[in-house]
C-alpha positions as CSV (number, residue, x, y, z in Angstrom):
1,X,13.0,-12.8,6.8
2,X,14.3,-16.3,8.5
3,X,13.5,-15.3,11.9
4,X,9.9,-14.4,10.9
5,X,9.4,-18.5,10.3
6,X,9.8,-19.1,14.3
7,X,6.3,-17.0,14.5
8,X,2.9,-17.4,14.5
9,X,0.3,-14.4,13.8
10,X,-2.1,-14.6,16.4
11,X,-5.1,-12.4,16.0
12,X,-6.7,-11.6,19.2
13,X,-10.2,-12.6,18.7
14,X,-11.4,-11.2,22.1
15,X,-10.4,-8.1,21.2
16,X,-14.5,-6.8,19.6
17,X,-12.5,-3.4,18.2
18,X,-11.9,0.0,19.0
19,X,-14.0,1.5,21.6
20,X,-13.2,5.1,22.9
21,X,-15.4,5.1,25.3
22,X,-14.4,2.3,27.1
23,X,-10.6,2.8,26.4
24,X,-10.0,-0.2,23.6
25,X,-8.1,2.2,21.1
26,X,-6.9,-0.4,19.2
27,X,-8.5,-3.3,16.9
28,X,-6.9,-6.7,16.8
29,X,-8.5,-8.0,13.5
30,X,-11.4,-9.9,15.3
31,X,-14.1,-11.6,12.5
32,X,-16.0,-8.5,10.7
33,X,-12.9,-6.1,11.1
34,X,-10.6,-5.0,8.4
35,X,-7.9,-3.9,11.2
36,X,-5.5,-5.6,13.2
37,X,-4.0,-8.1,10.3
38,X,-1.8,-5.4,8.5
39,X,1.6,-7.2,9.1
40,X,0.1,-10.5,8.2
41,X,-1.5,-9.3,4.8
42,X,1.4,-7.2,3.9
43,X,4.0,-10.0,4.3
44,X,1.6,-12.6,3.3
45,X,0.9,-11.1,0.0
46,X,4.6,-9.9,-0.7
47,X,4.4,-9.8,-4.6
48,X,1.0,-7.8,-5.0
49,X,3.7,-5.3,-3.3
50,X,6.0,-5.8,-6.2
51,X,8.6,-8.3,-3.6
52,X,9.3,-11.3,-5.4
53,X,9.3,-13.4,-2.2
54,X,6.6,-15.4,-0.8
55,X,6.4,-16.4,2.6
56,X,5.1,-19.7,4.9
57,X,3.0,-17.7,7.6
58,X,1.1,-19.6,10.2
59,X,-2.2,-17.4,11.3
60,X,-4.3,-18.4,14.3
61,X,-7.0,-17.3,16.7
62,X,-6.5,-16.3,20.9
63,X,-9.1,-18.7,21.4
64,X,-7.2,-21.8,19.5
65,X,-3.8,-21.0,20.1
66,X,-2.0,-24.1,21.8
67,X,0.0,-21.9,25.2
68,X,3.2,-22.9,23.5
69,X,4.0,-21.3,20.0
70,X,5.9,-18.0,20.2
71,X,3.6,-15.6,18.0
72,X,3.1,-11.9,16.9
73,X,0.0,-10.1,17.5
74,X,-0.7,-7.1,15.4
75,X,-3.2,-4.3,17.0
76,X,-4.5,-1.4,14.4
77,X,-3.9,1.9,16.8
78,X,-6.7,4.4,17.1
79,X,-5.3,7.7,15.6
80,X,-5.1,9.4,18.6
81,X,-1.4,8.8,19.9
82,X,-2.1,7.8,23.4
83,X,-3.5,4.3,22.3
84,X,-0.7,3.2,25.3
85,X,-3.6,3.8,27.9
86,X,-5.4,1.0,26.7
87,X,-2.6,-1.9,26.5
88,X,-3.8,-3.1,30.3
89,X,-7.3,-3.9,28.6
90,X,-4.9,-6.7,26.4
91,X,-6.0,-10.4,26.9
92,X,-3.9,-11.4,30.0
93,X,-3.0,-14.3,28.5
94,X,-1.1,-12.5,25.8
95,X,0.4,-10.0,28.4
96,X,1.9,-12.9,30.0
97,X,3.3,-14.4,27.3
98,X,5.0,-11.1,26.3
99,X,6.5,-10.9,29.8
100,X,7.7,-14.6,29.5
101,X,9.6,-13.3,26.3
102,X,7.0,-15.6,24.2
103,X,5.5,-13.0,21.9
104,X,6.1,-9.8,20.3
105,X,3.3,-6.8,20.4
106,X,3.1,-4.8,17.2
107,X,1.0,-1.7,17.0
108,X,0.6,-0.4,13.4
109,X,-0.5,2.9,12.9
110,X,0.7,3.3,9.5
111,X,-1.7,5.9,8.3
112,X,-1.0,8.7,11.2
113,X,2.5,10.3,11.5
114,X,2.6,12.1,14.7
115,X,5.4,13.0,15.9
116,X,6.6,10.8,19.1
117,X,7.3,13.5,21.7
118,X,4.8,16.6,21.8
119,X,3.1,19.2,24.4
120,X,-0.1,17.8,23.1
121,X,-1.3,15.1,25.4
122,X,-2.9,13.5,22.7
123,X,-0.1,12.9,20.8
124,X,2.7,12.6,22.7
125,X,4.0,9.3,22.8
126,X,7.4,8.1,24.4
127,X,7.8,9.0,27.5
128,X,4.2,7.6,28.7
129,X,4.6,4.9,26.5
130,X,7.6,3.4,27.9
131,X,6.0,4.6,31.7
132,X,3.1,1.7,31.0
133,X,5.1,-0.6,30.4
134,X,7.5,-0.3,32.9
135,X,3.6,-0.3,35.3
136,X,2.8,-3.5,33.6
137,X,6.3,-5.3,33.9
138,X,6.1,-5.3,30.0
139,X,10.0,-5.6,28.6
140,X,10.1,-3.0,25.8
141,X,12.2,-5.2,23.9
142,X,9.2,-7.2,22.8
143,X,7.2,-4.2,21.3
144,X,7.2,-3.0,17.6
145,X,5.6,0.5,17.1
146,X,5.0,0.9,13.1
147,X,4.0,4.6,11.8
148,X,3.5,7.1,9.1
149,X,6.0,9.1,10.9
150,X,8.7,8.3,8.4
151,X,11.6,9.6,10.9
152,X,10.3,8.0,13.8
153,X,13.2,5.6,14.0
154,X,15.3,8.2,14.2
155,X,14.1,9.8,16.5
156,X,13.0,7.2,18.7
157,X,16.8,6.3,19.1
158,X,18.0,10.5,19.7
159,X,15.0,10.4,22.7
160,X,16.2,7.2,23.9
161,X,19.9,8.4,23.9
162,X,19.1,11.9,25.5
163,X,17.1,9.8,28.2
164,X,19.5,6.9,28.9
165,X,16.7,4.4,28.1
166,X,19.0,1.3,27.9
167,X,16.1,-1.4,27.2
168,X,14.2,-0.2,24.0
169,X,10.9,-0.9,21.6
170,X,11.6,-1.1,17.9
171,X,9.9,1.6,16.4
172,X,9.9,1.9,12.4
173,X,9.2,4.8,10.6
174,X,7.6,4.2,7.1
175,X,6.2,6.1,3.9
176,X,3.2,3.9,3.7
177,X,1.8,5.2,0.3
178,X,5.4,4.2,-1.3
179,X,5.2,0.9,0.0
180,X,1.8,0.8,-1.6
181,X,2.2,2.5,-4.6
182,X,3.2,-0.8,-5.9
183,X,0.4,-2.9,-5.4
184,X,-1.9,0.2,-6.5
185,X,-0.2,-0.4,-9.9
186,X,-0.5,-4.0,-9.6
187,X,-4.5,-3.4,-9.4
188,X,-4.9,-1.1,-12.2
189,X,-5.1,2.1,-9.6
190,X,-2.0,3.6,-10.8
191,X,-1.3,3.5,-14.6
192,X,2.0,1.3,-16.3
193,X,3.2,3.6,-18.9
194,X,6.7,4.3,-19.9
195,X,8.3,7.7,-19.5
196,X,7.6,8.1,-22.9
197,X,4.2,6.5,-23.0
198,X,3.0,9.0,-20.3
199,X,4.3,12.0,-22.1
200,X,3.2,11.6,-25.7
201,X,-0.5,11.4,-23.5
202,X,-0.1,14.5,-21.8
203,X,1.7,16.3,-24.7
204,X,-1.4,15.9,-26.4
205,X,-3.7,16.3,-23.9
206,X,-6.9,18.9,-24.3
207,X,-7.7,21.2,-20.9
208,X,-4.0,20.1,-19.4
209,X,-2.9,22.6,-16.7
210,X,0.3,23.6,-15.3
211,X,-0.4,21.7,-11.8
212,X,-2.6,19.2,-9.8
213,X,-3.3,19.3,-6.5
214,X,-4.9,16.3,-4.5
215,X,-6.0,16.3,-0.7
216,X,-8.2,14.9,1.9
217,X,-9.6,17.1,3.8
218,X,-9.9,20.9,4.0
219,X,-7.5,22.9,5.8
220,X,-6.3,26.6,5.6
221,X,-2.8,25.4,4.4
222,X,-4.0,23.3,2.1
223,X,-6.5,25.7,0.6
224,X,-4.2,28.9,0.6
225,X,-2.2,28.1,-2.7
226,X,-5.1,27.8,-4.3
227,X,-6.7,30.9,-2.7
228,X,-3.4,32.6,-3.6
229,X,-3.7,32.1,-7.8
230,X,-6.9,32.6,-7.3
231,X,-6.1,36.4,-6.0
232,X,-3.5,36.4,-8.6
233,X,-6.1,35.0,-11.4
234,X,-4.2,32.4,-11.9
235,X,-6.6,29.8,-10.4
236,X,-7.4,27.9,-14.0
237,X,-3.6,27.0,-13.9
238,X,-4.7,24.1,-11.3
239,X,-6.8,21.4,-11.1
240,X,-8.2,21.0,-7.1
241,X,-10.9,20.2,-5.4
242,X,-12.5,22.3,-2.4
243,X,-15.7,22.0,-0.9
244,X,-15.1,24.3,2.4
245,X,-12.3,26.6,2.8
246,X,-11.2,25.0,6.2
247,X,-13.3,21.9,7.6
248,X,-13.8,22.8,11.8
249,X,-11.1,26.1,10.7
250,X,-8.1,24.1,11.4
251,X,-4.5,24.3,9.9
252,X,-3.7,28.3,9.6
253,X,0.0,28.5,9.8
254,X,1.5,30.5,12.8
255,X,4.0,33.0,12.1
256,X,6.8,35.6,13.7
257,X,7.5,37.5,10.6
258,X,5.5,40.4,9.6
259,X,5.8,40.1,6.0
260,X,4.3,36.9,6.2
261,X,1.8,38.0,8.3
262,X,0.7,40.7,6.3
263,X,0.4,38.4,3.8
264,X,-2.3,35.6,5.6
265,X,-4.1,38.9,6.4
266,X,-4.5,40.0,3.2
267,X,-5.7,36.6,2.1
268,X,-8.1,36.3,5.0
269,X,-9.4,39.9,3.9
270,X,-10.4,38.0,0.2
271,X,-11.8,35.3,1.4
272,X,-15.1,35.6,1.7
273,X,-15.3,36.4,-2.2
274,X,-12.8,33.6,-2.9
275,X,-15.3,31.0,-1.5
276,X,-18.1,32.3,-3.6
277,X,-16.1,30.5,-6.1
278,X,-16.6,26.9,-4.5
279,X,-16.9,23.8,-4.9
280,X,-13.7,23.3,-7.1
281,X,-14.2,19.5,-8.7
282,X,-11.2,17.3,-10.0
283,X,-13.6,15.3,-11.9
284,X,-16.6,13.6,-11.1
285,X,-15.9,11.4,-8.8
286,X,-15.6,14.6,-6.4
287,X,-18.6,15.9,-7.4
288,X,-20.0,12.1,-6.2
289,X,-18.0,12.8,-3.2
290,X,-18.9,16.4,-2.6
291,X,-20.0,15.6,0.8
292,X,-17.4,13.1,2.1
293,X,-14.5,14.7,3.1
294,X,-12.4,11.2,2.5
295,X,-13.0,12.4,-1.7
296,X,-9.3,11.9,-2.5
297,X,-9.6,7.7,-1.9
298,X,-12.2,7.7,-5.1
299,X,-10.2,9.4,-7.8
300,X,-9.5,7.4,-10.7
301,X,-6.4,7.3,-12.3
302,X,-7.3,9.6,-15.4
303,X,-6.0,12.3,-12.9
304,X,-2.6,12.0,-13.2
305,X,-3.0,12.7,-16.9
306,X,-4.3,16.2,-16.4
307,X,-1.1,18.1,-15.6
308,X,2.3,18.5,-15.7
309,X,3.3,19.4,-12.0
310,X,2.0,18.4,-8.7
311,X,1.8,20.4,-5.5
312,X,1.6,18.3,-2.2
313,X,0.2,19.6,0.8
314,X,0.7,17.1,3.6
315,X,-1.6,15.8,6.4
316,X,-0.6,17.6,9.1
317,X,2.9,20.3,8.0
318,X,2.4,22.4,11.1
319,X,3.8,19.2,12.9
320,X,7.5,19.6,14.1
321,X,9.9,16.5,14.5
322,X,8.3,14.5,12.3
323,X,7.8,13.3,8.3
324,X,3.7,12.2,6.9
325,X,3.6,12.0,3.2
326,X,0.8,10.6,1.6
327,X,-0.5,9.3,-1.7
328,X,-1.2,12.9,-2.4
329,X,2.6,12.9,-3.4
330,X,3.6,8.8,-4.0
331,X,1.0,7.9,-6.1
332,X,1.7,11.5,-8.3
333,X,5.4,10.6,-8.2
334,X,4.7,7.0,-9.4
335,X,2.6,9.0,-12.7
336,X,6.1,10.7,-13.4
337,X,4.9,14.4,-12.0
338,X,7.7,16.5,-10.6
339,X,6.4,17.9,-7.0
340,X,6.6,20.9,-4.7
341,X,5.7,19.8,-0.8
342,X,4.1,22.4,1.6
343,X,4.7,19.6,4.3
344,X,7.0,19.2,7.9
345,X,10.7,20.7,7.7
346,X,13.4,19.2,5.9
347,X,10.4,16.9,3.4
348,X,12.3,17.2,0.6
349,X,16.1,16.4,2.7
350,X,14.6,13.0,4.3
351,X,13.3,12.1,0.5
352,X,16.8,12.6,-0.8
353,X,18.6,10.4,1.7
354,X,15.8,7.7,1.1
355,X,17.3,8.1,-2.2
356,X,14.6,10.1,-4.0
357,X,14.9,13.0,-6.5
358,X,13.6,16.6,-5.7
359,X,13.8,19.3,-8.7
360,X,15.8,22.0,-7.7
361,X,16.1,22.4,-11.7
362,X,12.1,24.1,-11.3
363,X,11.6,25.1,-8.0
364,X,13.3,27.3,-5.4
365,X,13.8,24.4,-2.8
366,X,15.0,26.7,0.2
367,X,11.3,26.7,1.7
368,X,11.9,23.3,2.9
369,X,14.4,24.0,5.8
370,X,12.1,26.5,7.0
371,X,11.1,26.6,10.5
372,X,8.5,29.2,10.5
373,X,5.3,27.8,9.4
374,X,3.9,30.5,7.9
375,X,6.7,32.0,5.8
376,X,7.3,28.2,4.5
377,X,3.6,28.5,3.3
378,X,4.1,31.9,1.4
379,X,7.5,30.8,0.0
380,X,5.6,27.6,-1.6
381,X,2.7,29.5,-3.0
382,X,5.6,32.0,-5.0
383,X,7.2,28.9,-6.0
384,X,3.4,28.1,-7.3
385,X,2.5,30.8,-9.0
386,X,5.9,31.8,-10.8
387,X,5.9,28.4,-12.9
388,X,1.5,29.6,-13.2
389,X,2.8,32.7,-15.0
390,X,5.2,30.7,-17.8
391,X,3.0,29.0,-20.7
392,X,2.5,25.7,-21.1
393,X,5.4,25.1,-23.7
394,X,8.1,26.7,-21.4
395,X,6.5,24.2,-18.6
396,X,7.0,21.0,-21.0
397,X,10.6,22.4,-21.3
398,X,11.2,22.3,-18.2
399,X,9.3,19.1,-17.3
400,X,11.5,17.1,-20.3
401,X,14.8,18.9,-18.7
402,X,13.8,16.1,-15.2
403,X,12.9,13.5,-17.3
404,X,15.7,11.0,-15.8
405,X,14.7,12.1,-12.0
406,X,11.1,10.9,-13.2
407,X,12.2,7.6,-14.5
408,X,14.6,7.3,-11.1
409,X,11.7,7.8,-8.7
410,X,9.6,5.4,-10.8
411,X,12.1,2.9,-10.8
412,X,12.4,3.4,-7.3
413,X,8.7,3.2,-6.0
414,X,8.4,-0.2,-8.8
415,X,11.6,-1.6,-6.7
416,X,9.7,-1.0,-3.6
417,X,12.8,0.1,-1.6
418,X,10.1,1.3,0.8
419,X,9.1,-2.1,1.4
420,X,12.8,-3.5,1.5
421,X,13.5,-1.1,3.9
422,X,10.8,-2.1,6.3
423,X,11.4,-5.7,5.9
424,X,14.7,-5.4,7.2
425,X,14.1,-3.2,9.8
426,X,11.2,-5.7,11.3
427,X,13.3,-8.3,10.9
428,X,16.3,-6.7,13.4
429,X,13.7,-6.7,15.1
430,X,12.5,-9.8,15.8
């Protein structure tokens, strides 16, 4: 990180914080506001992260900065992809130092992972993106786009490629709750046992079940597996947590196949009776939280003691052309719980070539390359409920059989390749 030292972190202090209304959809970590400083308290804090590296960082204000020092100024983007609109509200002296080549603009959005091009106006991204700049006479060379969207490098470059875009932002894709899985650790969040530790706990473990599943916010998607043991009577095989079937309806996975939609329908039919069964509680901290959809950010760590398996169901799946994983898996991986994803095509492929272990060994992995969004649902929910229907002592058989792929994405999230990975790629770009 060399070329970081020739930087100072500048926090735009004229910036008051988002503001829809009046088209500020980004924060710049102004006094009072927890946004804006990501870069600087990530890379200023490098071993709470695990990175046994610490770093001279110079921090200072818009309103003391000296007109001379090249810096970096960090903006926290609204969620809403179209946070471009707003860059011509930037201080104009910082726009004029990016066009003298004097500063680079980095936009984090590290907790969204839209994907960059889409029909939705809201989220798409590129094309309008580089548009404002080339209106503001802003070289694109001197912006950093950080997301969730854990392929968005990737794809940045096959857009740029197909589009002959010669002078190019850095854009770098990143599994956030990796990076941070960490530093969860670090602050007793996340617990430090040994492989072995964790499974002479479990092994004797009262009320354990075969799976866990975590989540934010209602969907349909997310609710569905559960909804599906639940028609099977296989629903005390899981521990969840619903308090609506779908918050504002959203999420139901289109489909083109008519097995698969005969299927949905036949859920839908149930469903009325399956909700007389809510709320579903984890533990008490969701019962605390009954009312706040954000429940999953106050679960203590006794969770991941509770099962054997975990079952992921990601943000936003019914994205295409992109990759959002959340804690919902990371934090479960850290804990040593082998996973099955209902999340965007091809999860489980862009995990392996990060060098991550899926488990082939106890679920039938073909869902994951499947386009339909439906029939990927109904193939996860069999996976589901055939390792439901084994006992518990087949389950720890097969559990012990991927004890070294545990160990390996342990090892992996305590390296913090995650972070490595970033770190290098932000300092290419630089």
């Amino acid at each position: 990180m060399n070329k970081l030292k020739g930087y100072t972190f500048l926090i735009d202090d004229s910036n008051k914080g988002i503001d829809v209304e009046n088209n500020i959809l980004f924060g710049s970590g102004a006094p009072d506001q927890h946004i804006g400083d990501w870069l600087f308290s990530i890379l200023n804090n490098l071993q709470s992260f695990g990175v046994n590296t610490k770093l001279s960082l110079k921090r200072v204000t818009l309103s003391k900065y000296n007109g001379k020092d090249k810096f970096l100024c960090n903006y926290n983007c609204y969620w809403h992809q179209d946070w471009y609109k707003s860059i011509s509200n930037i201080n104009p002296i910082i726009l004029n130092n990016i066009r003298n080549n004097n500063c680079k603009l980095v936009f984090e959005n590290s907790f969204e992972g839209q994907p960059l091009v889409s029909e939705d106006p809201n989220i798409n991204f590129l094309e309008p993106m580089y548009n404002t700049l080339k209106e503001l006479n802003i070289p694109p060379e001197n912006i950093i786009y950080i997301t969730a969207n854990a392929i968005a490098s990737e794809e940045h470059t096959k857009w740029c490629d197909e589009n002959n875009i010669k002078n190019r932002m850095k854009v770098i894709g990143i599994f956030m709750e990796a990076i941070a899985s960490k530093e969860k650790n670090i602050c007793k969040e996340l617990w430090d046992h040994t492989f072995e530790e964790h499974f002479e706990i479990i092994k004797n473990k009262k009320g354990l079940k075969h799976f866990i599943k975590t989540h934010r916010s209602d969907r349909h998607f997310k609710t569905i597996p559960t909804h599906y043991l639940w028609s099977k009577g296989l629903e005390d095989t899981v521990y969840t947590h619903h308090r609506t079937y779908a918050r504002g309806d959203v999420g139901y996975p289109e489909t083109t196949d008519e097995d698969t939609k005969i299927w949905l329908e036949s859920l839908l039919k149930t469903r009325k009776e399956f909700e007389k069964t809510f709320p579903y509680y984890i533990e008490d901290t969701c019962k605390e939280q009954v009312e706040n959809f954000k429940s999953e950010r106050t679960f203590t760590r006794d969770i991941y003691k509770l099962s054997l398996f975990n079952i992921h169901p990601s943000s936003w799946p019914l994205w295409k052309d992109t990759l959002f994983l959340r804690m919902g898996l990371f934090f479960h991986m850290w804990e040593y719980q082998p996973f099955i994803i209902y999340g965007n095509v091809n999860s489980l492929k862009v995990l392996k070539e990060r060098g991550y272990e899926t488990f082939s060994e106890i679920f039938d992995e073909s869902y994951d390359s499947v386009e339909d969004d439906g029939t990927r649902l109904k193939m996860v929910c069999e996976e589901i409920e055939k390792i439901s229907k084994l006992s518990l002592e087949e389950c720890f058989d097969l559990y012990e059989s991927v004890k070294d792929k545990l160990i390996h994405n342990r090892n992996l999230l305590n390296k913090n390749i995650e972070l490595i990975r970033f770190l290098e790629l932000l300092d290419e770009s630089l």
